[in-house]
Structure formats: C-alpha cells, structure tokens
N, C-alpha and C positions, 0 to 999 in steps of 0.2 A: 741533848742538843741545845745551843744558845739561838737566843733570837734578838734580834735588837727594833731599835724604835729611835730614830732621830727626834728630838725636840730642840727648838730654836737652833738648828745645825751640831747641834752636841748629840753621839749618840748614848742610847743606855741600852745595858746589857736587861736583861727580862730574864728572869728563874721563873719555868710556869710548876704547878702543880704534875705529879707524878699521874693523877688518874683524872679523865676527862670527866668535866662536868654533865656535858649534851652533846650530842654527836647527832647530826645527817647524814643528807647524801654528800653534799660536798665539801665537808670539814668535821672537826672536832674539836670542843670549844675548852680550852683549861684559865682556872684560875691563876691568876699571877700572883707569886710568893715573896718575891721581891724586885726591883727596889721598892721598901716600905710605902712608900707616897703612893705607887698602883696597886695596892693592894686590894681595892677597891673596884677594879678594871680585870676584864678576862680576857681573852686572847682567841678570836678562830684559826687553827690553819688548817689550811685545804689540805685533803685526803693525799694530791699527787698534784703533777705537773701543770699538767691536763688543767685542771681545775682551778690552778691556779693564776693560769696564761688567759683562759679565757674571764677572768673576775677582776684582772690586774688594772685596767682601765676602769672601768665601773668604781672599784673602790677608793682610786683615786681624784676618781670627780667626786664624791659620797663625803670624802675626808675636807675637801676644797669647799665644799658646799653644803655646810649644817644647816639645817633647820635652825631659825629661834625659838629661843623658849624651849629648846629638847631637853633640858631639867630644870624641875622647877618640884617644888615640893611632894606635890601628888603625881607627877605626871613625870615619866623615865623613857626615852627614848635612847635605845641602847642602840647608837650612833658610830658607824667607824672612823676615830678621832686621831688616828697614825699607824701607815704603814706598817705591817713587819717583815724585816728580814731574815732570812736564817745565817746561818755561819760563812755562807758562799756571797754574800750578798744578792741574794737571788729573794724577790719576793714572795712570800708565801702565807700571808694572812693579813690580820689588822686588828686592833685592841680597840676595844672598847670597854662603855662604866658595867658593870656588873648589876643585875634588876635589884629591885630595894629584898633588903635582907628579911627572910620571910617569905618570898613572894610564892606563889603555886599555878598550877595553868590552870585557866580559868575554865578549863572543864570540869574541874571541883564543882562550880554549881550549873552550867550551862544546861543539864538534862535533868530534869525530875525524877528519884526513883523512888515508885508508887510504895508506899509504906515503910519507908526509909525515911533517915533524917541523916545529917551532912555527919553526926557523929555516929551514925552507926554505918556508914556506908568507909567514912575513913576517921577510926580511930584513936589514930596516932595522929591527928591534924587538932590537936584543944583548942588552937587558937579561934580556930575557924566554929567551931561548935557554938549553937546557939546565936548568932548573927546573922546567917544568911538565907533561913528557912522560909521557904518559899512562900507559905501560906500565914506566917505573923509577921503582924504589924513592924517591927524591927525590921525581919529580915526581910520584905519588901525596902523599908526607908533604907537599907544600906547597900540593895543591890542597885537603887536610883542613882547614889553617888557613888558608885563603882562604877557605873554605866555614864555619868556625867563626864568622870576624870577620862574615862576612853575615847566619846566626843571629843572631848578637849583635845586629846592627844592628836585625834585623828583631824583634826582642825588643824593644830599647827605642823602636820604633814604638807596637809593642802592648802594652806597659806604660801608655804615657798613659792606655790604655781609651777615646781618642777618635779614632783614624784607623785606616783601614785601606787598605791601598796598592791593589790592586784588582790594576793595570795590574803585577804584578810578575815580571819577567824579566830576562834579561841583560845583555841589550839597557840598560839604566835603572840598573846598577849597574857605575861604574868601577872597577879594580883598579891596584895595581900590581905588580911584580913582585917586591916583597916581600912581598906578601899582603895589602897594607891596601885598605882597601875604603870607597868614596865611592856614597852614594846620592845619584841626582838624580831630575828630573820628578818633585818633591815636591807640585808644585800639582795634580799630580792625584788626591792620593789622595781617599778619601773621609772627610769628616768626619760621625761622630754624637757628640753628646752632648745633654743636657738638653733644650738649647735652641736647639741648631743642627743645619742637617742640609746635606751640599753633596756633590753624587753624585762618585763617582769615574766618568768619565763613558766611561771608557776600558779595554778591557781584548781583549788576544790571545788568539784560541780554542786556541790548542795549549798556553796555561796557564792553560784557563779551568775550572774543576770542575764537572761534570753539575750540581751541587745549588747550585753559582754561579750558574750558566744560571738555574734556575730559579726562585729568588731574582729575579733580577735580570727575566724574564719577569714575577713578578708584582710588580714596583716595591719591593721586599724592600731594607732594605738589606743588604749584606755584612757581613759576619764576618770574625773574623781566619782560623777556617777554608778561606775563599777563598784568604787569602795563604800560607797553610802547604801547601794543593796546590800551587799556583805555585813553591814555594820546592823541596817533596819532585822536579817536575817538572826543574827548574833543577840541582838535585843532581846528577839519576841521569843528565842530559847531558852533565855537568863531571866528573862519576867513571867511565862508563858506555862513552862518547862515542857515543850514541843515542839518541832518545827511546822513550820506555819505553812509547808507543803507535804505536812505527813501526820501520821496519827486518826488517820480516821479510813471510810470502806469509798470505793469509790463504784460511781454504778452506773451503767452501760450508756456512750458506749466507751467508756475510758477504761471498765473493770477487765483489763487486758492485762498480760506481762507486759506490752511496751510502755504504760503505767505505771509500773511497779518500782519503780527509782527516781529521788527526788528531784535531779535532774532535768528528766524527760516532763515530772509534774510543772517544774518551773516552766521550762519549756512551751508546754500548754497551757498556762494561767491557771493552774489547779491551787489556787492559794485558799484555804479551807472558809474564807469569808470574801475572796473574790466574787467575779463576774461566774464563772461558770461552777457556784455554791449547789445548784439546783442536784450535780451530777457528784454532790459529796452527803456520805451520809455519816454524823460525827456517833462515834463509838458511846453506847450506853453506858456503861460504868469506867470510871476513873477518866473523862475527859476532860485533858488538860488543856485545851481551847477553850472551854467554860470562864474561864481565868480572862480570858481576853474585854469580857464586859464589864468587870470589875475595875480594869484602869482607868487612870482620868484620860476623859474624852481629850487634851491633847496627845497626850500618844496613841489611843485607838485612832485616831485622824490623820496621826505621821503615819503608823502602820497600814493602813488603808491608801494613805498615795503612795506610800514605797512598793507594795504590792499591787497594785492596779492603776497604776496612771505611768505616763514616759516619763515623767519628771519625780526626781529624785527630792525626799529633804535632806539637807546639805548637811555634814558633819555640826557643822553652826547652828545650825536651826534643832540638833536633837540635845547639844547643848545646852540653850534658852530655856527648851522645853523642859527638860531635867532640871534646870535649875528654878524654873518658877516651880517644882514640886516641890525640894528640896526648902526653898524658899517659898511660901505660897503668898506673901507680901511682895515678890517681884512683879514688877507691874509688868504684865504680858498679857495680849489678849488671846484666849483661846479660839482655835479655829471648832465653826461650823459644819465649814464641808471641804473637802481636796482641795479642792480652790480657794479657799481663806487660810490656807498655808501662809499666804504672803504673810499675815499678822504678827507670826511667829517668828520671821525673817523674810520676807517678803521675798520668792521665789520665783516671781513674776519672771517671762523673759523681757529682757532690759534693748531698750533703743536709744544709744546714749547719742546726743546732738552738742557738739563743741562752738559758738560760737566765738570767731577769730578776728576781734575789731581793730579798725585803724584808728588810732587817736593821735594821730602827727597833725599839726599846724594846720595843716589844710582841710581839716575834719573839722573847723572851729564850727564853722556855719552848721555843720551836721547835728553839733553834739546835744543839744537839748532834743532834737526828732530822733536821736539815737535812743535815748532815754527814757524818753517817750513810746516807742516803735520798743523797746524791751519789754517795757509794763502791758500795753498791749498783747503783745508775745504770750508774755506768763498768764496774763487774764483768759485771754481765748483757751491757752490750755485747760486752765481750770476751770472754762463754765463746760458743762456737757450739752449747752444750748448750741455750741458750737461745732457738734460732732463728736465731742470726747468719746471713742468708744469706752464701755463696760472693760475694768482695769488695766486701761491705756495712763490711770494716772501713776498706776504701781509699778510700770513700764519705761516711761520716758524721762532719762537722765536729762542734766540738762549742769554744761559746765562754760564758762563766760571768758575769754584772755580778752586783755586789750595790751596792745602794742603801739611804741612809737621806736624810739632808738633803741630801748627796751624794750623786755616783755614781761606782763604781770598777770598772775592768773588772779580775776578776780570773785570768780566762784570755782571750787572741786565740783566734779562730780557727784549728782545726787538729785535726787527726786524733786520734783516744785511740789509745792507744799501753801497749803493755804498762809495766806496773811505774810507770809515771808516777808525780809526786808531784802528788796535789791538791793544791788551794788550799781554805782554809778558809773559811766563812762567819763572821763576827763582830761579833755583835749589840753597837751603840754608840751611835747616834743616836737622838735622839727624834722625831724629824718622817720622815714619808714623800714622798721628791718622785717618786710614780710615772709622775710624766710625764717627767721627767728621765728618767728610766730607759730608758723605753719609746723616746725619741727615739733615745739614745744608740743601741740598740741596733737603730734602721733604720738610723743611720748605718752602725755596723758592714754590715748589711748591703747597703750601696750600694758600702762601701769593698772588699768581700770577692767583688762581683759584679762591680767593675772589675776586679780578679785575676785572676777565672775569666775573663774577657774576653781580657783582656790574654795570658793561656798559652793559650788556644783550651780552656778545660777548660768542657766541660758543665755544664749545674745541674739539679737541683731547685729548686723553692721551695722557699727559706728559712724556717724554722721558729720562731719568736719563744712562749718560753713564760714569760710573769709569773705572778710567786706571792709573795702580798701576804694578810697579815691585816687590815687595817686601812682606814683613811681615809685619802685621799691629804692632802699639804696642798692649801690655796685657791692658787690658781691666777688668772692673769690670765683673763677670761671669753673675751675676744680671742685671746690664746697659745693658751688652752683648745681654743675652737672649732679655729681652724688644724691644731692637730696630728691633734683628733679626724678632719679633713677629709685632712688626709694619709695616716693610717692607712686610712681608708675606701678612699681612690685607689687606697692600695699595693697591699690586699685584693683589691679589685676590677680592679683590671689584672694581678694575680696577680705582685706580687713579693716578698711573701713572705703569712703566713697567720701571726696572730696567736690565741695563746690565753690567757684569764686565767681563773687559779687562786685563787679566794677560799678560805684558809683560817681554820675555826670560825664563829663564827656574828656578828662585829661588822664583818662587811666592809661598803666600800659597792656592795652588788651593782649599784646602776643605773649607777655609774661604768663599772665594771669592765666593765658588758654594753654598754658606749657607748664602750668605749675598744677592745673586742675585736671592736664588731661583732656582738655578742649569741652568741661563741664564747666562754662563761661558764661556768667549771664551778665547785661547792661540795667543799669535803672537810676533814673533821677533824681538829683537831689528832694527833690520832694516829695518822691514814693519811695522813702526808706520803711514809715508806718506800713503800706499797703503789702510791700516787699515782706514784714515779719507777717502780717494777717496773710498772706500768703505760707509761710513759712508753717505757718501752726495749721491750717487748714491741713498743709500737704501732711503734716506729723500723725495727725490724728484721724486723719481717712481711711488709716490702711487697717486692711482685715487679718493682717498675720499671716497671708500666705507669704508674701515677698513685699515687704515693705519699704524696701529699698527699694523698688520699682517705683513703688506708689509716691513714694517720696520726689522723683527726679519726674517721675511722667505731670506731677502734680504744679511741681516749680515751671518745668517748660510747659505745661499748659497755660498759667499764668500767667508767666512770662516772654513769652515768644513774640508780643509786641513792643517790647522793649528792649532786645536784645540790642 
C-alpha cells in the first residue's frame, strides 16, 4: 500500500519497509525506504479504523504544536512531524525522525542482575559492554549523563506548558551507549491547554504517584508532578539497581498480600527509607538499597523529597543536580534538607505580585514618592524585622509595568534579591491607557503560570496591583467590555485577584470598581509610601494556608479609612 505525507502543500509518495520495526496495541511502526531525504524518519499506522478516528485529532494538534529543542544533539524526541494518508486519502498514522542509530530500551541497565555484568546478561550488545556497570566508577559517570540528557528531554516537554507524558518509564525511552537519549510513544501523552484537552490514556502503576492515582480517580488532569515521580522512580532503578518500593521483607502490620505489589506499597508510603522505614526490613545479602548512601547528598536529597514530601523536584532541578556531578566546578549549592531544595532550583511555592503604575502627566507630583514608596516596598520585604516569614523570600515574585499612552514592563518576573538595582518610574506621557496596562499584565501572568508548570513549581494566585490617579483614555466600548469580562473570569476562576488603587481625589472610581471587580481602594496623594508599607506588610503576613485572603483582608484593614 502507498501512503503519502503533504509537505509545504506538495504531497510525497512514502515506500515503508516490508517488516515492522515495533508494534503496540494501537499501531505498527515501519521504516521509511524512500524518498531518500526520510529515510531517517519511520512511519506509525494504526492497527484499524477504530484506532485511527479516535488519535486523528490529537495528532493533529501534536504535529501543529512541537515542542522546541525536540533535537538537538543528545536529546531525540521522536515527534509527530506530518500526517499520513493511505491511498483513500483517509488518515491513518504519522512519521516521525527515527531514535539515534544504535539506540536500545533503557531496560538494558534499569535493573541490576546480582552477579551479571551488561555483557554477560546481553552479549551481542559490545557497544554497551564495559560502560554502564553499575558498581565502577565509569559506569556510574555515564549512567549520570544518560540520566542528565533524559532530564533534559523531559524539561523541554514541560517547558511547552501543554503536555504531560503520563505513561513515563524506560520501557518508552531509547538510549545509546553513548548516553544520547530518544523519546518515543509520544502520542500518548496527555495534552492541556486553553482549548484542548486529550487524556494521556495510559499509565504503569510501579510509576504511578498516590496523588496521580487520584487525580486520575476523579477525571483530574495530570501535572508535570505526575511525570517528575515517574522520572525520581526511573532514577533510583538506573542508579540503585532496585525499586525504591521493593526489594526488601516488610513486617506487621503491612507483611499482608495486600502489600505485596508495588502499587499498593506506593500507595501506603512504603518507600524503603521513607516515613514508615520502621515497618521495612532490607534483605541481608546482595542489598541493592545499600547503594543509595553512596550517592552524593544532592540526589539522596532530591530522592528523599520525591519520595516523601507533596512537592515534586521538577525535571529542571534533576537536571542542575546532574549537571553539577557531571561538572563538579558548577557552581550549585547542595541541599541539606527537603526544604533547601529551593537552592537547587528553588521549588518554593511562588506568590507572584504585578505591580501596574500610572505615569501620564498627572502622576508628575507623585513620581519621586512613587520611587520612593518602591524602595521602601522592596526594603520591608527584605528585612525579616518586618514579618518576613522563614522562605517567604524564596516565594514572593515581584514584576514592575509602568504605563502612560504606552506600556513598558519595567522589571520580569522574579524574586527581590538583596542589593538589586531598581528600576525607576518616569513620569512622560499624557494619556492613560489603563486597559493596556492591566492586559499586559494578565498576560505576564499566564506567561509566568506556564513556567511554574513547565518546572512542576507550585503557585499562589497571582497578585495584580494598579495604581492610577486619573481617567483612563476612551476605549473601544467592545474591547472595553471583553477585557472587563476576562478580568471577571480570571477573578472568579481564581487565576489571579486584581486590585485598583485610585490615588487623590480625580480618579474615575466606577471604572476602577469595574475593572477590579469592586476590589477599589482610595488613598492620598501623600500615603502613596504608607499604601506600599501596607502592601509589604499584607505580603508577608500570610502563613500559606490562603494567602490571597491574607492579602485582601490585610489591604482593607488598612485601608478602609481611606477608601
């Protein structure tokens, strides 16, 4: 049968190979013969109809929406890059590059077998012989950058901010025996964004996370934190040669069959150097958990939060970590305990505060107590005299716009940092476009909530604070409504909490109370300063249960004299 593949609206005829290379459940995968230029690309098509009808969407959004950086030297994400048809033109699969030449499933060295070596267990693999053995110095240093490139890989999955692999194991990632690393069974990850959603429909329970489970019980989609257990899981087999819920006797009252599957042990926190260690008793001879004190204290520190805390280390952060071994001249510092994670990437959960200045004409008189009333701002955050709680400084983003007829962002996103230099406010324009402003800065916030996605890092709602003397300009009444109606949504689905700050006494308050959501506050020109020490006080009070609470109940206690 012919199959074809449109490129730039021209189509080409595809010759695959007579016998399949890999087969599933729902396809079988051949190499492509010709034309010569794909030769280098193979080909899935689904088993039947069935199969086809239900994946035809999905891999149409897949092919529409690459990842960057899906090749790149070491790192192969075998990607669905065009359609295929068959002779009917009826769809029936989709090509992609073919894993680097060489590659093998990286269950080659995933499990240890006790008095075996890689070439006696598979002897017709030379390449691989002598590189990968578990217990010499080599074959540790090569399975660190085997394990690096896979980070990586799995980094620029979750950088798009719209897939998450679900199904990830070793099984699904090829190697070679110089460490480069090919992802495949890409159609099944799971896609979210906006306006699509296509379940990752697939996933192995011995890399399946408790709070995957139940997520996934109540039709939840996945997280990258899904993939970062699987990955932590995957690790500690390939460095370990054990899984890190198995290999050892376990004693009453767990020493049950409903125990007896790695599963049910995840399940119950039975991780062999977790919380409930007491009710594990590790095997006298040939314990390959022994292995586990031998690593450097950053990975016995990631393996320790990925197994017993709710917070995941993020594909990024096992990269770092691999790479300062790798490199031991990368300047990183090591963590001490779960919670100096952050060092390594700081994992903290983030409460990012957008503030959204007016600098039209009529802000003249303001702008030096603007200025002023920032450095302040930033000072109180950073003394802990002032409340700071214990790493609220590892927490609190902090990003600056100032507005006139334009809009200029004048700090991203990112942590206050001792010594910084601010950036200044500078009054210049005569027109106000507070809706510009206010836009920009949900975009910042959508762009800034892919990030957190993408690194598995936690959030707060996002904080959006305008502070405006004046009249906005006129406005399309159309554009007007819109945004007013997306600010509501964002409100009210809680992705971030808007407040607007009319200062003196010419603002247009029904604006401001209709663009906040009736989260309006009044203040004088000359408690712009008290308004930020307000500001920082409210930021830094809260204890992490609901800090958006603390935040608003904190402003209107402050402020409810000045309204």
């Amino acid at each position: 049968m012919n199959y074809l593949i449109y490129k730039k609206g021209n189509a080409v005829c595809l010759s695959l190979s007579a016998n399949e290379i890999s087969s599933g459940g729902q396809g079988r995968i051949y190499k492509v013969v010709s034309p010569l230029e794909l030769t280098n690309y193979c080909v899935k098509i689904y088993k039947n109809d069935h199969h086809a009808k239900v994946n035809k969407d999905k891999i149409e959004y897949m092919v529409n929406n690459k990842p960057a950086n899906s090749n790149m030297t070491n790192i192969r994400i075998c990607w669905p890059e065009s359609i295929v048809y068959d002779c009917k033109g009826a769809f029936c699969g989709y090509i992609m590059p073919l894993a680097f030449e060489g590659s093998r499933d990286l269950k080659i060295i995933e499990i240890f077998s006790v008095g075996k070596t890689i070439a006696q267990k598979y002897p017709k693999f030379t390449s691989w012989h002598n590189k990968f053995e578990l217990d010499s110095p080599i074959g540790f240093k090569n399975r660190i950058k085997m394990l690096h490139n896979w980070a990586l890989a799995t980094e620029i999955i979750h950088q798009s901010g719209k897939y998450v692999i679900v199904d990830l194991k070793p099984e699904n990632v090829l190697a070679t025996a110089e460490g480069k690393i090919s992802i495949v069974d890409t159609d099944s990850f799971q896609i979210v964004d906006a306006s699509n959603f296509f379940a990752g429909p697939v996933a192995t329970p011995e890399y399946f996370a408790k709070f995957a489970k139940e997520r996934h019980s109540q039709n939840l989609n996945q997280t990258n934190d899904c993939d970062c257990f699987a990955l932590a899981i995957a690790f500690y087999k390939i460095l370990i040669g054990s899984h890190p819920y198995s290999g050892f006797r376990l004693l009453p009252p767990y020493n049950t069959d409903e125990y007896s599957d790695i599963a049910s042990r995840i399940d119950n926190d039975l991780f062999v150097f977790g919380k409930n260690k007491q009710y594990i008793e590790l095997l006298k001879h040939n314990n390959m958990h022994e292995r586990f004190f031998k690593l450097p204290h950053v990975l016995q520190t990631l393996f320790m939060q990925a197994f017993t805390s709710t917070q995941q280390p993020s594909a990024t952060i096992w990269k770092q970590a691999l790479r300062s071994i790798i490199e031991p001249n990368t300047r990183i510092k090591v963590p001490h305990t779960p919670r100096d994670i952050a060092s390594v990437g700081n994992s903290e959960m983030k409460c990012l505060c957008i503030l959204v200045v007016d600098v039209s004409g009529s802000m003249r008189l303001c702008e030096s107590g603007l200025n002023q009333a920032l450095r302040i701002f930033v000072s109180d955050l950073l003394d802990a005299k002032n409340g700071f709680k214990e790493y609220s400084k590892d927490q609190i983003e902090l990003a600056i716009i100032q507005f006139d007829s334009s809009v200029e962002i004048l700090r991203q996103p990112d942590l206050v940092k001792e010594g910084e230099k601010l950036p200044l406010f500078r009054v210049k324009g005569l027109k106000t476009n507070t809706a510009a402003a206010v836009k920009k800065a949900m975009e910042i916030v959508s762009e800034r909530k892919k990030y957190y996605f993408a690194n598995g890092i936690s959030y707060y709602r996002p904080w959006i604070i305008l502070l405006t003397d004046g009249n906005p300009n006129p406005c399309n009444p159309i554009e007007l409504n819109s945004l007013f109606n997306d600010i509501q949504d964002g409100i009210q689905k809680h992705h971030f909490m808007l407040s607007a700050i009319g200062i003196g006494s010419e603002v247009d308050a029904e604006y401001l109370k209709k663009i906040s959501c009736n989260n309006y506050y009044r203040i004088k020109q000359t408690k712009i300063s008290e308004f930020f020490k307000t500001l920082s006080a409210s930021m830094t009070m809260f204890e992490g249960n609901n800090p958006q609470k603390d935040l608003r109940d904190g402003l209107e206690e402050e402020l409810k004299g000045q309204i």
